[in-house]
Steps between C-alpha positions, in 0.01 A plus 500: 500500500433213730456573846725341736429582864832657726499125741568306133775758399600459879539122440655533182746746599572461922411148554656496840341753603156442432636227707609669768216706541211282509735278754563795784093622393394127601723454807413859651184426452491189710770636765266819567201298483528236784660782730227750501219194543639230642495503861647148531697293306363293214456132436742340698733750518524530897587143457763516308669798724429290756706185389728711415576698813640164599769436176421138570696305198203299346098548673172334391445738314817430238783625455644796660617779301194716448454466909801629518485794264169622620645530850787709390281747315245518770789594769700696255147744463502524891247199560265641243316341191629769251818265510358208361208651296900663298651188492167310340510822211864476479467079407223614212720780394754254435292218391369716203823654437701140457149385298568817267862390414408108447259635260731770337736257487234260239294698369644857497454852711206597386295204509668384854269807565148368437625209652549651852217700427296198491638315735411773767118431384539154728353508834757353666734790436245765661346507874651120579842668399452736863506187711897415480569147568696201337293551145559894499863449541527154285341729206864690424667209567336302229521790310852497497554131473276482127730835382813332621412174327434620208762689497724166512289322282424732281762730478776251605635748734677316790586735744086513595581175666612641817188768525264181408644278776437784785167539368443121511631476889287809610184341315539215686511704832212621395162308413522141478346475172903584364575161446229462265584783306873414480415144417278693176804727411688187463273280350459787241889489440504142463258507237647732247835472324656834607398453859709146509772666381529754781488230712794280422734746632631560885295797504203311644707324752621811648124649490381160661789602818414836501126338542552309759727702735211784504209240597742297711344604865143475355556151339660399821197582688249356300673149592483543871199619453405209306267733262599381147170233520278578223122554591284197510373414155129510438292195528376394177148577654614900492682505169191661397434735700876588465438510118216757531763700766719539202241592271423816766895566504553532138201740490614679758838544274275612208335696712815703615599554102154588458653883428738398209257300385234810460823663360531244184163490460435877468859529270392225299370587111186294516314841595716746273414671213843674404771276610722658286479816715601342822883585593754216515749391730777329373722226574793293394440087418469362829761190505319139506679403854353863611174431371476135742668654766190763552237236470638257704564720802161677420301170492720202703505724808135569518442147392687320732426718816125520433520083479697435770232736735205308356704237581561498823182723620688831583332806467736727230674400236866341614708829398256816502504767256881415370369220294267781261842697458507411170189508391519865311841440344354186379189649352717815362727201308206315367356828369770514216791735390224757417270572798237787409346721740130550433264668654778713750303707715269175583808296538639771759169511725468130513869452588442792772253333649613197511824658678266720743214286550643289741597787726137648448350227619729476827432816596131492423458214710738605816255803519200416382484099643453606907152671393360170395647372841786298351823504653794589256822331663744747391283736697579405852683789709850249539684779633264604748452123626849422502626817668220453827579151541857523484480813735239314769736219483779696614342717767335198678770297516803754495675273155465540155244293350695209314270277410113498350222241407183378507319633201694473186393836297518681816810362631720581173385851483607541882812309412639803275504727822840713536607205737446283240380208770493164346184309355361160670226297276367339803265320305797354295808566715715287256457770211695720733773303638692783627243511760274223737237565715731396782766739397188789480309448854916544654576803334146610482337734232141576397190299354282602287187452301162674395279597761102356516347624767622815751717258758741391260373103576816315280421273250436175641889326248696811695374441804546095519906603336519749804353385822441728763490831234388822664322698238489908467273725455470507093665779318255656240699658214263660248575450078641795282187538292199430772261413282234220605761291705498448867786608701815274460466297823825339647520277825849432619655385784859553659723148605785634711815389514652269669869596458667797631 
């Protein structure tokens, strides 16, 4: 008899939920994982709680609706990370979930499988996934928006109008790379026949209101703010330069599929002997419009975003991981109606690894990079620094501490105190609005920034913003793993209020 391995019968059989499983394995892994090592919050996740804590309509930062969430969760877990570390698992959950329905919906249950099975290879999906921000949360959302239009385009089912236009409004009050994608969703229905049909009824019009009610107070504020410039365009000089920038961004993208591409390449018959014994999973014809709907949105995206970076100089790719979303359901439809499973138990330790390697590698280096004498960010003790400056704050001066700057890293860990006191950029007041340095030396707060020598001398940019500063004794706060690190080594200084 052939042998057939329990996870293909699993596939065959309970497609959602093999699903399911690997989903809630994934996500527990990288809830449990950032609360037993991280120590403070990732990236620029203290950032984002930050901007949020003041549920300011529109920010430098883009729109506002993942500032928003990630305050919400962080109060509704009592001021703790847990909160938001759930939310960011909760927007993969139901990325891969809505990616698993697209996909059953072209190319049937039990391939939809291996294609969220390889998407969750990408790297984008793993440890950047723990950092919730505008791309974690714009991940479902796109997710959504491809299921719902095919769904009207390919299925010619109009009541997914309504569901399409939300998702279209909360994208854009989300990243600001939603235009762009909308402008490809249309462009794509422009260009096919079935696609221009569902647009010559009032269903669009409706969507298009729906659209703009929900982005009304963000669009509003982009024009007083007077934001909607593009960036400068290159000199012809750079275009270069620029060109070899978007050279390292597409391999960058390649580099993030590098797991389903090990995947083909190990499945592939070029290295079998007995092809015929390798077990099959079967699909339905996948419909033409299907077919160019999965390449597009698996290629245009990643396209477009990684040219417009290169473009204009910026450091990631203009949409983050959302624009590989398609990138296994598009190899799983160019694979064919048969796709054969060779070599299973290799398949299923390269696919583990690819899945676990990224969380290996975090926690290797959180414990292992402070004996070489490297400083791991998410390794600074943000509860212990924000709970003695908050308290100081309030026993000197007999107030709440509502206000902190000087420097940045240090001043948005302190910001997520249980006062919550607000965040001033000093260096670049006008990224924080909500707050000037006028407004700060009234109601008075605390300054901050990394110690050099045992007096707590400021730097010489703080003191010239704060004349007359009376610095503290430093606070020395020593790291959760000591390794070869000198003690943490904070100077600080206290400007009172003015105001009763």
């Amino acid at each position: 008899m052939r042998f057939t391995s329990l996870v293909i019968e699993l596939i065959r059989a309970r497609p959602r939920l093999v699903v399911w499983l690997v989903v809630l394995i994934q996500a527990a892994l990288w809830l449990i994982l950032p609360v037993l090592l991280y120590r403070s919050p990732p990236g620029d996740l203290a950032t984002v709680l930050a901007y949020g804590r003041e549920y300011q309509v529109g920010t430098v930062l883009g729109p506002p609706l993942a500032f928003w969430l990630g305050d919400i969760a962080f109060r509704a877990a009592g001021n703790h990370m847990f909160g938001v570390y759930l939310l960011a698992q909760l927007c993969g959950i139901a990325t891969f979930w809505t990616l698993y329905l697209l996909a059953r919906a072209i190319v049937g249950g039990q391939q939809a499988v291996l294609a969220v099975l390889l998407t969750m290879t990408v790297t984008a999906f793993s440890s950047p996934g723990v950092e919730f921000g505008p791309l974690v949360l714009a991940r479902p959302l796109w997710a959504l928006l491809l299921l719902h239009s095919w769904q009207i385009m390919g299925q010619g089912r109009r009541n997914a109008w309504f569901a399409w236009s939300i998702e279209a409004g909360l994208l854009l009050l989300t990243i600001p790379a939603a235009i762009g994608l909308l402008m490809l969703v249309t462009g794509f229905a422009l260009a096919t026949e079935r696609g221009r049909r569902t647009l010559t009824s009032f269903d669009p019009l409706f969507a298009l209101l729906v659209i703009v009610v929900l982005a009304l107070p963000y669009l509003i504020w982009l024009l007083r703010a007077d934001t909607l410039a593009l960036p400068p365009w290159p000199a012809i000089a750079d275009l270069s330069d620029r060109a070899l920038h978007w050279i390292g961004l597409l391999g960058g993208l390649l580099l993030a599929i590098s797991g389903i591409v090990a995947l083909v390449v190990i499945n592939s018959g070029w290295f079998g002997r007995n092809p015929e014994d390798a077990p099959i999973i079967y699909r339905p014809p996948v419909d033409p419009l299907a077919r160019d709907f999965v390449y597009f949105f698996a290629i245009a995206p990643a396209l477009a975003g990684s040219l417009i970076s290169g473009l204009f100089g910026l450091d990631r790719v203009a949409g983050g991981g959302i624009v590989l979303l398609m990138s296994g359901l598009a190899v799983i439809v160019a694979t064919g109606d048969l796709v054969h499973l060779r070599r299973q138990q290799v398949l299923r330790l390269v696919w583990a690894a690819a899945v676990i390697a990224p969380a290996l590698a975090v926690a290797l280096t959180t414990l292992l990079l402070p004996w070489t004498g490297g400083e791991v960010a998410t390794s600074l003790p943000a509860t212990a620094i924000a709970h003695f400056f908050g308290d100081s704050f309030e026993r000197r001066t007999n107030h709440p501490l509502r206000a902190v700057t000087g420097d940045a890293q240090l001043a948005t860990l302190i910001s997520l105190d249980a006062g919550r006191p607000h965040l001033l950029l000093d260096a670049a007041p006008e990224r924080t609005p909500w707050l000037t340095l006028a407004k700060f030396t009234e109601t008075g707060g605390v300054v901050v920034w990394r110690a050099s020598d045992t007096v707590g001398t400021p730097p010489a940019d703080i003191a010239q913003r704060f004349p007359g500063l009376v610095p503290e004794v430093p606070r020395a706060f020593e790291w959760p793993v000591t390794g070869r690190q000198p003690l943490l080594r904070i100077g600080w200084a206290i400007v009172r209020p003015k105001t009763p």
